[in-house]
TORKOL-272778 format. One record per atom (N, C-alpha, C, O, CB): atom name; chain; z, x, y; residue number from 1. Coordinates in nm, 2 decimals. Glycine has a CB too. Example, Ala and Ser with C-alpha at 12.3 -4.5 7.8 and 13.67 -1.06 7.14 Angstrom:
% residues 2
a/c/up/east/north/k
N/A/0.78/1.32/-0.57/1
CA/A/0.78/1.23/-0.45/1
C/A/0.78/1.32/-0.33/1
O/A/0.85/1.42/-0.33/1
CB/A/0.90/1.13/-0.45/1
N/A/0.71/1.28/-0.22/2
CA/A/0.71/1.37/-0.11/2
C/A/0.79/1.29/0.00/2
O/A/0.80/1.34/0.11/2
CB/A/0.57/1.41/-0.06/2
% end
This chain:
% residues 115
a/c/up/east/north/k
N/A/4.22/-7.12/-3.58/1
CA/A/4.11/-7.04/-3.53/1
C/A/4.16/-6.97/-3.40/1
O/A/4.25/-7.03/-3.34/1
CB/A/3.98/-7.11/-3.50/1
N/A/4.13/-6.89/-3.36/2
CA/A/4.19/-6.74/-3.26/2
C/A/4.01/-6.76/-3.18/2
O/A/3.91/-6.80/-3.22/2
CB/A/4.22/-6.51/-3.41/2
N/A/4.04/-6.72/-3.07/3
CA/A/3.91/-6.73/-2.96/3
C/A/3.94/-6.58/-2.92/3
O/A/4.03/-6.52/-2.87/3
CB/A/3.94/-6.87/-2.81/3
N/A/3.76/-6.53/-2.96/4
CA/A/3.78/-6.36/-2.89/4
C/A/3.75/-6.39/-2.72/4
O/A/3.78/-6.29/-2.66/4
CB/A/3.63/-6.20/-2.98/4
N/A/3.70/-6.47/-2.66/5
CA/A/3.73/-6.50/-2.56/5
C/A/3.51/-6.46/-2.44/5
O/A/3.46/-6.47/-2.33/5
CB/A/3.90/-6.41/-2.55/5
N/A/3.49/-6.42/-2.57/6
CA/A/3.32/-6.30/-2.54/6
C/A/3.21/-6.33/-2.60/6
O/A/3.25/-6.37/-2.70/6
CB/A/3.33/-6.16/-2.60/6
N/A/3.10/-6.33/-2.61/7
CA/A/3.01/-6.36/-2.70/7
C/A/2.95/-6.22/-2.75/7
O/A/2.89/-6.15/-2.67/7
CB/A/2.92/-6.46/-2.65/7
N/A/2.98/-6.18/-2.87/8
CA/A/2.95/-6.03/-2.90/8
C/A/2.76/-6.05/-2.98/8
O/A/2.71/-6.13/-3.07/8
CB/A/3.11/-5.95/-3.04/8
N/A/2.71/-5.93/-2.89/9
CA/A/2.56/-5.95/-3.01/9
C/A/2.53/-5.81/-2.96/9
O/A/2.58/-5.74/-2.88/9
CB/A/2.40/-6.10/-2.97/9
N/A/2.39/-5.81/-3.06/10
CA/A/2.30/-5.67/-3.04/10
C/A/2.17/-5.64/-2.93/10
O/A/2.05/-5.68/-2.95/10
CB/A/2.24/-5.65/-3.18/10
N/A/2.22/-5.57/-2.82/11
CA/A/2.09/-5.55/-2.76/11
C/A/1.97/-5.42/-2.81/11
O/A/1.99/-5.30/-2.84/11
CB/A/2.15/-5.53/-2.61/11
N/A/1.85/-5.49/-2.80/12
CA/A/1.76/-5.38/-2.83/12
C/A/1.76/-5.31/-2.72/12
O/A/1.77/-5.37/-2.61/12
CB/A/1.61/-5.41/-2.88/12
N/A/1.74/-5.13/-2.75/13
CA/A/1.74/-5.04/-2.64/13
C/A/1.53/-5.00/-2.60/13
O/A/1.48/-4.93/-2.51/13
CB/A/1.86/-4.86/-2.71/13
N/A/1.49/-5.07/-2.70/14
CA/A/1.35/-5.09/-2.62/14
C/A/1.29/-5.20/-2.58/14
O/A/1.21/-5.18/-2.48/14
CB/A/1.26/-5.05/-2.68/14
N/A/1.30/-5.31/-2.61/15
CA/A/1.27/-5.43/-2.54/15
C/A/1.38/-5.52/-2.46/15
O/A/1.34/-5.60/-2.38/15
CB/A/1.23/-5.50/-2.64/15
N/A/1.49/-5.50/-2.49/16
CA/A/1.60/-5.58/-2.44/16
C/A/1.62/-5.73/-2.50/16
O/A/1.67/-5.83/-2.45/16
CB/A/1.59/-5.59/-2.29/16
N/A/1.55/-5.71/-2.61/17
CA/A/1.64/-5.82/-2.69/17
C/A/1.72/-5.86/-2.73/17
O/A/1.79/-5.77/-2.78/17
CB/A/1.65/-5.84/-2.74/17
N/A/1.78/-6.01/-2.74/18
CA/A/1.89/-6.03/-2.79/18
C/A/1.89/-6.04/-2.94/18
O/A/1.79/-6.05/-3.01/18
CB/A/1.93/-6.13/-2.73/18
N/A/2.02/-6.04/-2.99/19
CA/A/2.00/-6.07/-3.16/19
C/A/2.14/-6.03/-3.23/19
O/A/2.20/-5.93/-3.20/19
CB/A/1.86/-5.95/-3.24/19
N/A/2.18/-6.11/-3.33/20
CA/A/2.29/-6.11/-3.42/20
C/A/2.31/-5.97/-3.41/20
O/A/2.23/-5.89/-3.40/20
CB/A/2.27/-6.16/-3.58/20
N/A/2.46/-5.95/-3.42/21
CA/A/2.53/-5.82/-3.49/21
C/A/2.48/-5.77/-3.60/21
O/A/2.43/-5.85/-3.68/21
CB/A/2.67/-5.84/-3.53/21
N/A/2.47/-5.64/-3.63/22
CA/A/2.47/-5.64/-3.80/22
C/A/2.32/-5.64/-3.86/22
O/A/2.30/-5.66/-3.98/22
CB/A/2.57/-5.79/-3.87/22
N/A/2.22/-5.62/-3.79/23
CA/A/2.06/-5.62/-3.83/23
C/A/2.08/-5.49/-3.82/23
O/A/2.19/-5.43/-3.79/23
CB/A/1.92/-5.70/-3.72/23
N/A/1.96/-5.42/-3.86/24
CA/A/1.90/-5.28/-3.90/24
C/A/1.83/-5.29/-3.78/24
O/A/1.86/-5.21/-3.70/24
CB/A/1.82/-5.24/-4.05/24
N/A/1.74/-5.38/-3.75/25
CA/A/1.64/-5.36/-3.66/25
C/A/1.55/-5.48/-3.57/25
O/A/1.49/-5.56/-3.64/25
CB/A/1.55/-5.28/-3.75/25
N/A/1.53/-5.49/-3.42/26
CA/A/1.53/-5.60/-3.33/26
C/A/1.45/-5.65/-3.41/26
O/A/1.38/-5.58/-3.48/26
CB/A/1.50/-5.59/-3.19/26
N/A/1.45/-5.81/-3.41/27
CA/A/1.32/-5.87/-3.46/27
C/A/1.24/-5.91/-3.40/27
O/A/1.15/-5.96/-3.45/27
CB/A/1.32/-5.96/-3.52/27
N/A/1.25/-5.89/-3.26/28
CA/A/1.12/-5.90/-3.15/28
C/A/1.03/-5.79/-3.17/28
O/A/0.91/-5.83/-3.20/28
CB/A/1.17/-5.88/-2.98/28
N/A/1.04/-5.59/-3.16/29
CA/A/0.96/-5.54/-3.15/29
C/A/1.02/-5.44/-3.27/29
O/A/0.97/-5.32/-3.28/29
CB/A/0.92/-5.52/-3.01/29
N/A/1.11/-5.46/-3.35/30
CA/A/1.12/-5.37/-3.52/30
C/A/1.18/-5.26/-3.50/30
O/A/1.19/-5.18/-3.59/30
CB/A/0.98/-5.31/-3.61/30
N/A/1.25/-5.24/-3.31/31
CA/A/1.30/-5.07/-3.33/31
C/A/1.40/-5.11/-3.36/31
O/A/1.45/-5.22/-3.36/31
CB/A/1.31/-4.95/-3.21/31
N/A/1.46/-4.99/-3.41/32
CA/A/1.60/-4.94/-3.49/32
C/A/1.74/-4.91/-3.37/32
O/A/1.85/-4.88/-3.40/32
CB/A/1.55/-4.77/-3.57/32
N/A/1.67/-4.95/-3.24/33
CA/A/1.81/-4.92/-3.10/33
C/A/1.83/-5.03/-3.08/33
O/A/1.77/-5.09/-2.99/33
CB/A/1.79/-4.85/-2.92/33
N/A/1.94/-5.11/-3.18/34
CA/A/1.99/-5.17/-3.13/34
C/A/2.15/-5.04/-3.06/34
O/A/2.16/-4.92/-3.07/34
CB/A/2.00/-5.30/-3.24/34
N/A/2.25/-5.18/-2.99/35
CA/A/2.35/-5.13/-2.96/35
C/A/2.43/-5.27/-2.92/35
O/A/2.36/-5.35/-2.86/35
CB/A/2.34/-5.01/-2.87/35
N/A/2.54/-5.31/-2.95/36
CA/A/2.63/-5.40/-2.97/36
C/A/2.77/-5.39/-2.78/36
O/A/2.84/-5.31/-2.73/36
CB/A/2.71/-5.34/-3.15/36
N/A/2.73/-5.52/-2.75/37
CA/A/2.70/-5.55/-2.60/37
C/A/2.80/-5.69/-2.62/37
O/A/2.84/-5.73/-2.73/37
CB/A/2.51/-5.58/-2.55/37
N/A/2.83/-5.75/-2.48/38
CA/A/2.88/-5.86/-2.45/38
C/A/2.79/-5.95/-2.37/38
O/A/2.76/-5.91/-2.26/38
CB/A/2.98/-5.83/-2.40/38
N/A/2.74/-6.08/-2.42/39
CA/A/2.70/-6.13/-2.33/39
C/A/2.82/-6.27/-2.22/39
O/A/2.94/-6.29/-2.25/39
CB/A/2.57/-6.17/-2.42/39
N/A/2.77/-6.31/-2.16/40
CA/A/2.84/-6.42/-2.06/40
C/A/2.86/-6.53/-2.14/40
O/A/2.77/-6.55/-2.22/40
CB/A/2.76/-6.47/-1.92/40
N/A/2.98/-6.64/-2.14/41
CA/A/2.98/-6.76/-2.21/41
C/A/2.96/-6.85/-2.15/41
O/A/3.01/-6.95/-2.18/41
CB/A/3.08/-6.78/-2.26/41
N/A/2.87/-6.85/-2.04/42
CA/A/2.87/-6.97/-1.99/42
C/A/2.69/-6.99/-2.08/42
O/A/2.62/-6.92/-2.14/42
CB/A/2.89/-6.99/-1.79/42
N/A/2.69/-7.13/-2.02/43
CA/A/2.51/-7.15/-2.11/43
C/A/2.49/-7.34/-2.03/43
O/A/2.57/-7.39/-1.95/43
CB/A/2.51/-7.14/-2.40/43
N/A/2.38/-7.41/-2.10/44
CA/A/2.37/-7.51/-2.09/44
C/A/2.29/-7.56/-2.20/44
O/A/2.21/-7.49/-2.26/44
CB/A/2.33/-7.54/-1.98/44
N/A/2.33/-7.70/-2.23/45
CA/A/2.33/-7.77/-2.37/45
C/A/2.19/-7.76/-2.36/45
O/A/2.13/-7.80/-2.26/45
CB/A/2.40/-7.92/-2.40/45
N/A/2.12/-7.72/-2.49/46
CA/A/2.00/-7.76/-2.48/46
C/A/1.93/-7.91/-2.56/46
O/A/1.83/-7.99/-2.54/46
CB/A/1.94/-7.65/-2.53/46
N/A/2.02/-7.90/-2.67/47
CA/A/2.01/-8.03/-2.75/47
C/A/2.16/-8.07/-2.84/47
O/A/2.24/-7.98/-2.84/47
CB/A/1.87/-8.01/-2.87/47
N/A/2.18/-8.16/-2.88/48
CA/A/2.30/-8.18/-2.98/48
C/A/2.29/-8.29/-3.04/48
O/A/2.22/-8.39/-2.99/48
CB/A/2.42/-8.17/-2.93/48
N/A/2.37/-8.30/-3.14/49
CA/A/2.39/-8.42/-3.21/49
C/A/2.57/-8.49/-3.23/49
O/A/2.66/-8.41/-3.24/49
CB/A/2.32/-8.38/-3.35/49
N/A/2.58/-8.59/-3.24/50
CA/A/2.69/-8.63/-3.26/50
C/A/2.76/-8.66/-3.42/50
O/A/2.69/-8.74/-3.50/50
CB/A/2.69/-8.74/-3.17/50
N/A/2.84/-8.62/-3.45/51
CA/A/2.86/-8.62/-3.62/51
C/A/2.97/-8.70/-3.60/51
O/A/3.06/-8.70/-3.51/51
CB/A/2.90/-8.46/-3.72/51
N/A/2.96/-8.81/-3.72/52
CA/A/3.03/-8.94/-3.66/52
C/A/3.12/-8.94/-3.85/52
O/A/3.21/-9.02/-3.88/52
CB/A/2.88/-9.11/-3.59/52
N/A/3.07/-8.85/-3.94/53
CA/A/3.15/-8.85/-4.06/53
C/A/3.14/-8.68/-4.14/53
O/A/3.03/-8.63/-4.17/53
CB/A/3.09/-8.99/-4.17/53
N/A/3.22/-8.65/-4.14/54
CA/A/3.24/-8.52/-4.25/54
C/A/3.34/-8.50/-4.33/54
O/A/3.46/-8.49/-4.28/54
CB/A/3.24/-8.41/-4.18/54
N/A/3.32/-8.51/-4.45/55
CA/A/3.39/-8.50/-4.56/55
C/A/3.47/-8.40/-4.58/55
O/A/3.58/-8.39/-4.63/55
CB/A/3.33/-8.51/-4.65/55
N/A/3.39/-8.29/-4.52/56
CA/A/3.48/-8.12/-4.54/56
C/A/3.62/-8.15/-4.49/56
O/A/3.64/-8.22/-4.38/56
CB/A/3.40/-7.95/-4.43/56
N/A/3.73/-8.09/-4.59/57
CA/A/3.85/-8.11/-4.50/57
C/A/3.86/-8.06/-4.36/57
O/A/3.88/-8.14/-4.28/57
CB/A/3.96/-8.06/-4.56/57
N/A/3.85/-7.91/-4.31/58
CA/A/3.88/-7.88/-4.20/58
C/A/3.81/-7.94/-4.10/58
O/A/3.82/-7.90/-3.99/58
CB/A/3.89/-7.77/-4.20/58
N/A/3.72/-8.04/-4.15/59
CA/A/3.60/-8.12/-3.97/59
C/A/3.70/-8.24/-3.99/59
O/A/3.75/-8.29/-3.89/59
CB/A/3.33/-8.19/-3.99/59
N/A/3.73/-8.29/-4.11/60
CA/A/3.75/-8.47/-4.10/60
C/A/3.79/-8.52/-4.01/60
O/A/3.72/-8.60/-3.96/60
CB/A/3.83/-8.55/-4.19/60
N/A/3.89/-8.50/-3.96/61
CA/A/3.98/-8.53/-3.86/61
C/A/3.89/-8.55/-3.76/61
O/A/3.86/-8.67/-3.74/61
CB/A/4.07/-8.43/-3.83/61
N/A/3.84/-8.47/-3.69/62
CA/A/3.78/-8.48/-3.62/62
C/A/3.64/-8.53/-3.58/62
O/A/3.56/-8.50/-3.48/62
CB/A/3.80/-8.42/-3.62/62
N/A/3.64/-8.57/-3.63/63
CA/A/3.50/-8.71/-3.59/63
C/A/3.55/-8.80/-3.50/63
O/A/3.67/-8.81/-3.49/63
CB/A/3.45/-8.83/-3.73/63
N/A/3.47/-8.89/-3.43/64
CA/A/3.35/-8.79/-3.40/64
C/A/3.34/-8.71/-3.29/64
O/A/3.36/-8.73/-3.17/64
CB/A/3.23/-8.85/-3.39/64
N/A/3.29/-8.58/-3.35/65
CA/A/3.24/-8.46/-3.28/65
C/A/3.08/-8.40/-3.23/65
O/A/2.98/-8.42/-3.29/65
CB/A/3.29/-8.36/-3.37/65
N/A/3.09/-8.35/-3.15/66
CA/A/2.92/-8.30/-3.11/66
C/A/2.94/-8.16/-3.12/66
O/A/3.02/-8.08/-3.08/66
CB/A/2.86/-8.33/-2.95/66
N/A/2.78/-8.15/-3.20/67
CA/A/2.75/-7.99/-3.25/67
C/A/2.63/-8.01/-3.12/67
O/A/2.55/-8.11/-3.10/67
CB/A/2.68/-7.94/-3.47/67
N/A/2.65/-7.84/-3.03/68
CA/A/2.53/-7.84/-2.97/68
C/A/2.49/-7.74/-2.97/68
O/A/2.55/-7.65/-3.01/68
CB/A/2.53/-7.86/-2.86/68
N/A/2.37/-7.73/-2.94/69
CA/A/2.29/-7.59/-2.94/69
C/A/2.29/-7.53/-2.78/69
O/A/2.25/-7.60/-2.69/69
CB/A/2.12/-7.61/-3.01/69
N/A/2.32/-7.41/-2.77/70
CA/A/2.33/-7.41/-2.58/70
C/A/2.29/-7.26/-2.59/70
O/A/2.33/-7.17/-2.66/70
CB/A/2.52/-7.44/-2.47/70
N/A/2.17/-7.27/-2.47/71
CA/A/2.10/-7.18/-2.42/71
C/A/2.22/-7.08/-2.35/71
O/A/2.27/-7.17/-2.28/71
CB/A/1.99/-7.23/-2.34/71
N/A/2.29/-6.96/-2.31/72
CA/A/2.36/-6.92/-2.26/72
C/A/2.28/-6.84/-2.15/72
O/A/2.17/-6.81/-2.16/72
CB/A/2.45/-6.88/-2.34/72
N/A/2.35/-6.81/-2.04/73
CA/A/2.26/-6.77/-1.93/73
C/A/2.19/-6.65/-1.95/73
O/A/2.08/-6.63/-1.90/73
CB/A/2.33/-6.76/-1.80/73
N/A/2.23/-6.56/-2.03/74
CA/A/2.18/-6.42/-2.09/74
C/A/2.06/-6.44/-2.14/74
O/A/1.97/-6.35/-2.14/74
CB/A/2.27/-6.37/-2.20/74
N/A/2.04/-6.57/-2.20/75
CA/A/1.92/-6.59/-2.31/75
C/A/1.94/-6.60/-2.47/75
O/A/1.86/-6.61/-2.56/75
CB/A/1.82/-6.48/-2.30/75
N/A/2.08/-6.58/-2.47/76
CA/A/2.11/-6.60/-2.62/76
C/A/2.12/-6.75/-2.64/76
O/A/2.17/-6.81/-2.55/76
CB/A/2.24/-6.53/-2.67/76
N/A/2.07/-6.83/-2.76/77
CA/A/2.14/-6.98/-2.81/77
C/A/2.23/-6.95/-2.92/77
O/A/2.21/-6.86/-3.00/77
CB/A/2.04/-7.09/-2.87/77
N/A/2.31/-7.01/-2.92/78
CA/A/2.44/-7.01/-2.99/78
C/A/2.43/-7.17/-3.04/78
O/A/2.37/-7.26/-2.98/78
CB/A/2.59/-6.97/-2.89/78
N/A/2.52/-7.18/-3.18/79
CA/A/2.52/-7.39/-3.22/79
C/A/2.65/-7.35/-3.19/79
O/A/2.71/-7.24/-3.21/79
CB/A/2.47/-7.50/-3.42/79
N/A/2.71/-7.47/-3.13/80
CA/A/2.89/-7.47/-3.13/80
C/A/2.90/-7.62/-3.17/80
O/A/2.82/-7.71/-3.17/80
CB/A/2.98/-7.43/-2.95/80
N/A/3.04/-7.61/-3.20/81
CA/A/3.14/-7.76/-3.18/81
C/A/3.17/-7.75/-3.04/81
O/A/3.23/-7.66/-2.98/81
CB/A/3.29/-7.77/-3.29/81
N/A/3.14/-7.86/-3.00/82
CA/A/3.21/-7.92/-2.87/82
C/A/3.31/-7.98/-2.90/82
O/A/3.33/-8.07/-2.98/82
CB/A/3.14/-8.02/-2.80/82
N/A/3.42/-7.87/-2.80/83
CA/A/3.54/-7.97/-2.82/83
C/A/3.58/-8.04/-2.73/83
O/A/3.57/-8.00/-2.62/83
CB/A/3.66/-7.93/-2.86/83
N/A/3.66/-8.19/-2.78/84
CA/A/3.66/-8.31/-2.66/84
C/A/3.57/-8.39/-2.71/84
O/A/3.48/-8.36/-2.79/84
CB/A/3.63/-8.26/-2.50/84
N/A/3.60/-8.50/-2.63/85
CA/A/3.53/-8.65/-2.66/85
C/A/3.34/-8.61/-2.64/85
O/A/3.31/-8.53/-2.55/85
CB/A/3.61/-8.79/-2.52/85
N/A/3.25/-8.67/-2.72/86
CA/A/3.15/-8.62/-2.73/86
C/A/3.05/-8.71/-2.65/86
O/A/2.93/-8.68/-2.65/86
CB/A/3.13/-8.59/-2.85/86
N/A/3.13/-8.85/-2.59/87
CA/A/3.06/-8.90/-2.47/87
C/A/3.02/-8.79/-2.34/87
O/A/2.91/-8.81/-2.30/87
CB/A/3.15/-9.01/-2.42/87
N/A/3.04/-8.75/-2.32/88
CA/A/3.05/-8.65/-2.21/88
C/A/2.93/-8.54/-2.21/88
O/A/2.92/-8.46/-2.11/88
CB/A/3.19/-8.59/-2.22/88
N/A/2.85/-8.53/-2.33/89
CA/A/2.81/-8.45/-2.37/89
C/A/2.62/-8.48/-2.30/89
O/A/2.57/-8.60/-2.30/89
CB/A/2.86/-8.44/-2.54/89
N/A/2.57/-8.38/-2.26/90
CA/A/2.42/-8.45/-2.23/90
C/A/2.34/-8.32/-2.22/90
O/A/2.39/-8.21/-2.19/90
CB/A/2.41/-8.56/-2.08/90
N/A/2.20/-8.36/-2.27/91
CA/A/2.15/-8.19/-2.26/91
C/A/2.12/-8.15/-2.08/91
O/A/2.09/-8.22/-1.98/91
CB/A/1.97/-8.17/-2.37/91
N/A/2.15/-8.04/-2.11/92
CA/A/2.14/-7.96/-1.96/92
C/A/2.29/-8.01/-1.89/92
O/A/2.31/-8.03/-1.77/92
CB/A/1.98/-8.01/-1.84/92
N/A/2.37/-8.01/-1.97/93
CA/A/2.55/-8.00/-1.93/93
C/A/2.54/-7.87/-1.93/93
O/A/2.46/-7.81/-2.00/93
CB/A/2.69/-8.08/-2.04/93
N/A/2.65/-7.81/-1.84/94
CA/A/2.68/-7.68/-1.81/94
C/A/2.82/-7.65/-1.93/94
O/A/2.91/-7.73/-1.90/94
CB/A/2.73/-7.66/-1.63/94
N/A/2.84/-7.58/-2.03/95
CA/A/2.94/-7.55/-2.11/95
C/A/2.97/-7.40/-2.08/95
O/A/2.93/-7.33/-2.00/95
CB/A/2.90/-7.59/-2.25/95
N/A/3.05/-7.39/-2.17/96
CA/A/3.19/-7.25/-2.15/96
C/A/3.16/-7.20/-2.30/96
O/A/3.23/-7.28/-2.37/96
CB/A/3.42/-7.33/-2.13/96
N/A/3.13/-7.15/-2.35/97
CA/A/3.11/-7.10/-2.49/97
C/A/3.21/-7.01/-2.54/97
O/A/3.21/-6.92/-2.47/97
CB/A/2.99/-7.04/-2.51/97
N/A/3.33/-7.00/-2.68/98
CA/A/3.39/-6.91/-2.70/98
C/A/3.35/-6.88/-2.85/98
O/A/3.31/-6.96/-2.92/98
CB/A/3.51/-6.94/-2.66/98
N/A/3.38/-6.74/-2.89/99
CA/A/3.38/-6.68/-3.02/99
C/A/3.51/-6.73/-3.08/99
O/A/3.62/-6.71/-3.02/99
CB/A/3.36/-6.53/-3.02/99
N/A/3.51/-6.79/-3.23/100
CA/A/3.67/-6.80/-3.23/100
C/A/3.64/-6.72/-3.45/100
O/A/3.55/-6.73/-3.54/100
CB/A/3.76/-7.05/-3.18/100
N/A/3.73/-6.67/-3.44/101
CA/A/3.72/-6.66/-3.62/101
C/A/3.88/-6.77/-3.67/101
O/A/3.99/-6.79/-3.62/101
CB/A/3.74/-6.43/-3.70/101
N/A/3.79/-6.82/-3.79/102
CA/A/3.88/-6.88/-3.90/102
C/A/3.94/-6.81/-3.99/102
O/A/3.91/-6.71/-4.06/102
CB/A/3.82/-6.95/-3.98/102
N/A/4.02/-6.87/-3.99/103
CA/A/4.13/-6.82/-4.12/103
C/A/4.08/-6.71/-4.22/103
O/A/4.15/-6.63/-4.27/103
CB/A/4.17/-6.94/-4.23/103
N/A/3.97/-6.72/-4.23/104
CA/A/3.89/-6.63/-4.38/104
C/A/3.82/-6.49/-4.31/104
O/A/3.79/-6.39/-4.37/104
CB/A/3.72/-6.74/-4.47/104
N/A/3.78/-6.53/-4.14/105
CA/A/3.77/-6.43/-4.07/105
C/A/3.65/-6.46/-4.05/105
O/A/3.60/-6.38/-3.97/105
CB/A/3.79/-6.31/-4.12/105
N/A/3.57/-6.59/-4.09/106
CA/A/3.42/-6.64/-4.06/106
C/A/3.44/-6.65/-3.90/106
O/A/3.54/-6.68/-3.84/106
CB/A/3.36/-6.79/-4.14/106
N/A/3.31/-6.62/-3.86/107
CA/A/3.27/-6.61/-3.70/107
C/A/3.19/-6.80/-3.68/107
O/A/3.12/-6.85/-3.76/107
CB/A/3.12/-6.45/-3.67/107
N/A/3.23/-6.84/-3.57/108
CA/A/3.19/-6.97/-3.52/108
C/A/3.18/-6.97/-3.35/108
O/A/3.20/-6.88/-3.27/108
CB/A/3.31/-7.08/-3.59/108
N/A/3.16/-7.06/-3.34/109
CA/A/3.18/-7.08/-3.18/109
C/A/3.20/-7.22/-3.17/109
O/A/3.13/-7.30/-3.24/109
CB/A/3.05/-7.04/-3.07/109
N/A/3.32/-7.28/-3.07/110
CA/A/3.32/-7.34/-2.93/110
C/A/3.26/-7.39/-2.86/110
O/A/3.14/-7.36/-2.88/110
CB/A/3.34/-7.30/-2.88/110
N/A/3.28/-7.48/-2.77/111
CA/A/3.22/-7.53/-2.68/111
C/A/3.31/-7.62/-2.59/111
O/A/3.35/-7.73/-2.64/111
CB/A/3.12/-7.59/-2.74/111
N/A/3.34/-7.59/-2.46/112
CA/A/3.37/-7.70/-2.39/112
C/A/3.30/-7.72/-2.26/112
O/A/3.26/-7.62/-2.20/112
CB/A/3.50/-7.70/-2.36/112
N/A/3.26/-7.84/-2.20/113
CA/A/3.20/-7.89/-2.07/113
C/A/3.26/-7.83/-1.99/113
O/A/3.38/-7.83/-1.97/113
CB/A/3.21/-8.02/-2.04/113
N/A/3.16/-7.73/-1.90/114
CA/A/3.23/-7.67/-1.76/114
C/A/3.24/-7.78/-1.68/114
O/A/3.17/-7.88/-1.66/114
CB/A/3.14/-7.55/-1.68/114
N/A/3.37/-7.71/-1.60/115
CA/A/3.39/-7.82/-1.49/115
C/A/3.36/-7.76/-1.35/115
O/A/3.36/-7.84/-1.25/115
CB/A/3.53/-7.88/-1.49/115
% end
């Protein structure tokens, strides 16, 4: 996986919503202005879980891992893999969030504990 290093999304040009790439139209107030923006990667964990078995080849290895969900300071939530040992992990930890694509070109995110 390749890290674009940014968190890319759609801002509405009438409400200032956040929201996925690639919609037709904000789902806060239905206008059609979006426009495609960068938000900040930093955020803080809001909740997570620890995955302690996964069968899929590309996770196995890696157990166990923590998927978190993290509020980023912009107001976007993003779910990431936390990477690194998943003791460390607690909600309202300060994390680093990255965009990374896979091999097939699927979009995911990242996660490591700011220090």
């Amino acid at each position: 996986m390749t890290s674009t290093g940014r968190i890319d999304v759609a801002r509405c040009g009438a409400c200032g919503c956040l929201s996925d790439l690639g919609r037709a139209r904000c789902p806060h107030c239905w206008d059609d202005d979006l426009h495609a923006t960068s938000v900040a990667s930093r955020g803080a964990v809001y909740t997570y879980t620890v995955v302690h078995r996964n069968d899929t080849p590309e996770f196995r290895d890696l157990t166990p891992y923590a998927v978190v969900a993290v509020d980023l300071d912009e107001g976007w939530r993003v779910v990431a893999r936390l990477e690194g040992d998943p003791k460390g992990v607690a909600v309202g930890a300060a994390v680093d969030v990255a965009a990374v694509h896979g091999p097939d070109e699927s979009l995911g995110y990242v996660a490591h504990l700011a220090i």
